[in-house]
MIDO-479540 format. One line per field, with one value per residue: residue number from 1; residue in three letters; x, y, z of N, C-alpha, C, CB in turn. Coordinates in steps of 0.001 Angstrom, whole numbers, plus 500000, padded with zeros to 6 digits. Glycine has a CB too. Layout:
N
k: NUM;...
r: ala;...
n_c1: X;...
n_c2: Y;...
n_c3: Z;...
ca_c1: X;...
ca_c2: Y;...
ca_c3: Z;...
c_c1: X;...
c_c2: Y;...
c_c3: Z;...
cb_c1: X;...
cb_c2: Y;...
cb_c3: Z;...
***
This chain:
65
k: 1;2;3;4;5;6;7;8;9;10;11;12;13;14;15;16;17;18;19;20;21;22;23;24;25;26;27;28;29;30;31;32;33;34;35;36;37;38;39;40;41;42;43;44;45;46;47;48;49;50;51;52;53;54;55;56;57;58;59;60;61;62;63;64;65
r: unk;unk;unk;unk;unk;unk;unk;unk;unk;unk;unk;unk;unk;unk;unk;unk;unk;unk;unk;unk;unk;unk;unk;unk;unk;unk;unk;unk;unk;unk;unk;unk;unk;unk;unk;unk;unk;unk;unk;unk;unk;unk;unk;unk;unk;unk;unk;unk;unk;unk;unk;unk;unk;unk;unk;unk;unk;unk;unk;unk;unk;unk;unk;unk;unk
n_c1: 347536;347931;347865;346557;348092;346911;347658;348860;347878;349811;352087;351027;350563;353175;354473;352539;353770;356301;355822;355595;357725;359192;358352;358733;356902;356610;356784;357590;355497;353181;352268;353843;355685;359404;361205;360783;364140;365610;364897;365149;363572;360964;359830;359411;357504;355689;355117;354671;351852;350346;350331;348614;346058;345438;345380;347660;348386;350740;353878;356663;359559;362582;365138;368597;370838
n_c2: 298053;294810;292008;288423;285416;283032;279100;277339;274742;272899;273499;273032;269939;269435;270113;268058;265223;265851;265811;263238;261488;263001;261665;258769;257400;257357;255403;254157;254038;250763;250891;248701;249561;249942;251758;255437;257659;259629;262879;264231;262431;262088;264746;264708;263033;264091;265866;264350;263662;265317;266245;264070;264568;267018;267334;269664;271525;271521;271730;269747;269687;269855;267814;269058;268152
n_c3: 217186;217127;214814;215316;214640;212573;212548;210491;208349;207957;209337;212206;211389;210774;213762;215093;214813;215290;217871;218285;217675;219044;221832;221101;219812;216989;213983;210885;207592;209283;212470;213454;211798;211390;214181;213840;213570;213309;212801;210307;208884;210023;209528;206620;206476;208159;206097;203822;204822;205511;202246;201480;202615;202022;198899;197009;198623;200117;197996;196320;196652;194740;194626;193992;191771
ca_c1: 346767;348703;346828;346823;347881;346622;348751;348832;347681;351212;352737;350122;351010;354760;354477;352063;354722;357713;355582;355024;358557;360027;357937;359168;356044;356478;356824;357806;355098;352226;352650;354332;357306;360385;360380;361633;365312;365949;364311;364701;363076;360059;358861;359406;356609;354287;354765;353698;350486;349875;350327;347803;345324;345225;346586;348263;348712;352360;354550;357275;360886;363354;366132;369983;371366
ca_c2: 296854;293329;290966;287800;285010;281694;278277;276831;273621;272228;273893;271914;268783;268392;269824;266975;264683;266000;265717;262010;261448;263143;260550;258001;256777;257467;254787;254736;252671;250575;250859;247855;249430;249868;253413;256715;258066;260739;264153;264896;261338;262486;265925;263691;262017;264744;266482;263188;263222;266468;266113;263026;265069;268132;267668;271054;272664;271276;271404;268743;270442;269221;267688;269522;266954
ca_c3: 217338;216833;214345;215465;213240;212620;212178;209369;208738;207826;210823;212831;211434;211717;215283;216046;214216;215785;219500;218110;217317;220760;222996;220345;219169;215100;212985;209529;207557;209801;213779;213677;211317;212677;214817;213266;214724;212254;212549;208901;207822;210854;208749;205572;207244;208297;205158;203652;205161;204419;200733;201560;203318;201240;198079;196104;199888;199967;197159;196565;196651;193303;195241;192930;191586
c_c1: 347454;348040;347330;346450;347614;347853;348106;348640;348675;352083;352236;350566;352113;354864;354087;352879;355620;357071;355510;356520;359715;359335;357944;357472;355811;356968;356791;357034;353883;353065;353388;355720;358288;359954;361279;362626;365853;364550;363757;363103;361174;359108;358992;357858;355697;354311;354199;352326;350111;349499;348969;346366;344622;346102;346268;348612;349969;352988;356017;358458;361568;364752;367545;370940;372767
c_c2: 295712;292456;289450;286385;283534;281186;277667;275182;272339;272630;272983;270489;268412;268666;268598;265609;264267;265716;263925;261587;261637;261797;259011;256894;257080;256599;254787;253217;252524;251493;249327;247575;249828;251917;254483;257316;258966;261642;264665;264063;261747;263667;265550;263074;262719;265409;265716;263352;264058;266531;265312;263501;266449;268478;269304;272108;272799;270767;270355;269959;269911;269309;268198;268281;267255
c_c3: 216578;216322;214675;214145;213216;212319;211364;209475;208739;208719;211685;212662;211674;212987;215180;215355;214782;217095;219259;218559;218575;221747;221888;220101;217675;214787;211167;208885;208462;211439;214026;212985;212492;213156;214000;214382;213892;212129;211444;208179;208885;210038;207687;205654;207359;206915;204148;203215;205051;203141;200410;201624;202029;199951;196891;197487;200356;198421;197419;196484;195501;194196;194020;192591;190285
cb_c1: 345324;349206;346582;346573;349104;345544;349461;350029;346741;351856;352391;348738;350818;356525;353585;350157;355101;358667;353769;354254;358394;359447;355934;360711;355025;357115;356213;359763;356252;351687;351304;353482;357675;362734;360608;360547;366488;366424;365022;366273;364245;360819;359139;360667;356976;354058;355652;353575;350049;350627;351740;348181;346229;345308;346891;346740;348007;352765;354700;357109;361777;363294;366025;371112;369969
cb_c2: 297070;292615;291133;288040;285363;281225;277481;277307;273451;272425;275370;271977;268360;268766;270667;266836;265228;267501;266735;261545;262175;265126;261012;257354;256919;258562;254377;255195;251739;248806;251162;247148;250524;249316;253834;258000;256878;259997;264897;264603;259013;262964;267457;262502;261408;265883;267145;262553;262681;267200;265274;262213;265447;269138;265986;271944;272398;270007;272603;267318;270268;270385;266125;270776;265862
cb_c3: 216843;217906;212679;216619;212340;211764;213105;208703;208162;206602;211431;212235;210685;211250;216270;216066;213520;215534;220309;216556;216315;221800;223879;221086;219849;214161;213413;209039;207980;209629;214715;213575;209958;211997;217001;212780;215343;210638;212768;207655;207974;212168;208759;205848;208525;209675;204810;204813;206176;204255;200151;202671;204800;202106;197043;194755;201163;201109;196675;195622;197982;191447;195851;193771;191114
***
C-alpha cells in the first residue's frame, strides 16, 4: 500500500511563481516593476513570500563567502 504524500506549502508556492514567471507575468517589486528574466531571482521571490507568509517555515541559506 503506497502512502500518498502531500505538497508542501513551499513546493506550492514557487510552482505557482515559476507558472507566473513562464507566462511572464512576475514582477520584481509592485506590478508595475520591471518583469523578472532570471529563474534564480523568480524562487528568490517565492521563497520571499513564503518567509512573509509563514515565518520559521523557510530558513534563510548563509551564502560562503
Amino acid at each position: 500500500m503506497a502512502k500518498k504524500k502531500k505538497k508542501s506549502k513551499k513546493l506550492t508556492k514557487v510552482s505557482k511563481v515559476m507558472e507566473e514567471f513562464k507566462a511572464g507575468e512576475l514582477h520584481s517589486g509592485s506590478k508595475k516593476g520591471p518583469q523578472v528574466t532570471n529563474p534564480k531571482q523568480a524562487i528568490a521571490i517565492a521563497l520571499s513570500e513564503q518567509r512573509k507568509a509563514k515565518p520559521g517555515s523557510v530558513k534563510r541559506r548563509k551564502s560562503p563567502r
